[in-house]
C-alpha positions in Angstrom: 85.0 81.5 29.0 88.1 79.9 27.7 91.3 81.9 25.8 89.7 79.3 23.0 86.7 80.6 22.8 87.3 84.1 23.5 89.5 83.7 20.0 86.8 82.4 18.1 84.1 84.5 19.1 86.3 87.7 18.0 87.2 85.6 14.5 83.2 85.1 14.5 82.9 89.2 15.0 85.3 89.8 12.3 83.8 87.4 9.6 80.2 88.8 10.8 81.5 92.0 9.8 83.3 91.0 6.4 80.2 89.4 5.3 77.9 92.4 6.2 80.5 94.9 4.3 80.4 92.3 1.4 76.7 92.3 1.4 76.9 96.4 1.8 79.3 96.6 -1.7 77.4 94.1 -3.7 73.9 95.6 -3.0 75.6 98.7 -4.0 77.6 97.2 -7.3 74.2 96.4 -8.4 72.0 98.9 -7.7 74.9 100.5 -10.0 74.6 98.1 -13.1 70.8 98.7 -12.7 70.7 102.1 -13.3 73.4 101.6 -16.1 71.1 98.9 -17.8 68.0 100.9 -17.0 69.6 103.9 -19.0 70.8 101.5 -21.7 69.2 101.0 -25.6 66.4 98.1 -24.8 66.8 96.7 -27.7 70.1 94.9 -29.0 71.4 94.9 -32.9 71.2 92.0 -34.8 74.2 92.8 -37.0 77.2 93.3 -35.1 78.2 97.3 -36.6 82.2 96.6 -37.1 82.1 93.2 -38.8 78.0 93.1 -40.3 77.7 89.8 -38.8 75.3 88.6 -37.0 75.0 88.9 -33.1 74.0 85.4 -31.5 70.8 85.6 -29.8 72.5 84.3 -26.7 74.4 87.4 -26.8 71.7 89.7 -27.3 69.7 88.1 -24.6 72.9 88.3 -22.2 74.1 91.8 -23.2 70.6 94.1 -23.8 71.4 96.9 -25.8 74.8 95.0 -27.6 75.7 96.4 -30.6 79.0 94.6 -31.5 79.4 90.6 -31.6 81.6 89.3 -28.5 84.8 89.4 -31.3 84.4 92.5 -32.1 83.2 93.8 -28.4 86.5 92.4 -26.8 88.6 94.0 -29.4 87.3 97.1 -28.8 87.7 97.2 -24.7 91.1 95.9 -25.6 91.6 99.7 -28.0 89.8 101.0 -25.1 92.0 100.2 -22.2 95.3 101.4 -24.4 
């Protein structure tokens, strides 16, 4: 076997095992978010609770269990992460 190919089978190895560890982390990030949604309220507000206004449905349908309007949500992770 050539120096060439010796080099690419051992870059072949180490994307093989990059993409198996990938696959490990993401099938473990969402086994995570499951459980989180699973242990989540079902059923999201209609009226966002800091500004009364109304939740899209979009947003309701994307974000089971929402209870703030995507204004109002991001402004409070941003008093969250202070």
């Amino acid at each position: 076997m050539s120096r060439g190919m010796t080099l690419m089978t051992k870059y072949a190895d180490i994307i093989d095992s990059a993409t198996e560890l990938a696959d490990q982390l993401l099938a473990q990030h969402l086994a995570a978010h499951r459980a989180r949604v699973a242990n989540c309220s079902p059923v999201s507000l209609a009226v966002c609770i800091d500004c009364g206004e109304p939740i899209p449905e979009a947003r309701r349908l994307a974000a089971v269990g929402c209870e703030r309007c995507i204004e109002c949500q991001e402004l409070a992770d941003k008093v969250a992460r202070r």
